[in-house]
C-alpha positions in Angstrom: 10.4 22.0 90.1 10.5 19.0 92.3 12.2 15.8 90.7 8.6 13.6 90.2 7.1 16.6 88.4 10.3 16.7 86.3 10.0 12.2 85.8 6.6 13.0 84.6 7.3 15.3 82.3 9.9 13.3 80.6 7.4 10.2 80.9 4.2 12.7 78.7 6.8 14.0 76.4 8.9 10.8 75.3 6.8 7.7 76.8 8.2 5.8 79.7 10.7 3.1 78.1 12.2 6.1 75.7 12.1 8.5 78.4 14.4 5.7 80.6 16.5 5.9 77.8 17.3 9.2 77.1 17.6 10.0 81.0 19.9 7.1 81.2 21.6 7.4 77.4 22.0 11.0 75.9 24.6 13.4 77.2 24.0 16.8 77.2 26.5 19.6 76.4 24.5 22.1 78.1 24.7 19.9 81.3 28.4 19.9 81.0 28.5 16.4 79.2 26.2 14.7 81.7 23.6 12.6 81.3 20.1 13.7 82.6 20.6 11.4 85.7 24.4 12.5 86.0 23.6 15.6 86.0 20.6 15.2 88.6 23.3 13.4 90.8 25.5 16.5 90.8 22.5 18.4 92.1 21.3 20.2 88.7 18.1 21.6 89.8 15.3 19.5 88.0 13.9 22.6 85.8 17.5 23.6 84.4 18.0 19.8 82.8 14.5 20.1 81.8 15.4 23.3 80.1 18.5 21.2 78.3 16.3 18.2 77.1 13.4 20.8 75.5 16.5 22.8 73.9 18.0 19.3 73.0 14.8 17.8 71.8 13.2 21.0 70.3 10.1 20.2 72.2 7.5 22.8 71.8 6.9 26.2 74.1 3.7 24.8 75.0 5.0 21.7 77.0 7.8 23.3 78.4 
């Protein structure tokens, strides 16, 4: 998954300001306490912190 494919996603599923924020905010356990940009930082392929925001954020099979 490239990393703009991966911004838009985030951007359809939680609206650009709140999408900012939980990139920026929420720490993920699954990405080993990271942050979704940490974690991108530490080279975290784009799909696998997708993967830990839809588990995180229970979004739905269909948009994942």
């Amino acid at each position: 998954m490239r990393l703009t494919y991966f911004r838009e996603l985030m951007e359809t599923e939680f609206g650009v300001a709140r999408a900012a924020a939980v990139a920026r905010d929420h720490v993920f356990s699954e990405l080993g306490g990271r942050t979704v940009e940490q974690a991108l930082e530490a080279g975290i392929e784009p799909r696998a912190v997708w993967k830990a925001v839809c588990d995180a954020y229970d979004v739905p099979p269909a948009r994942r």
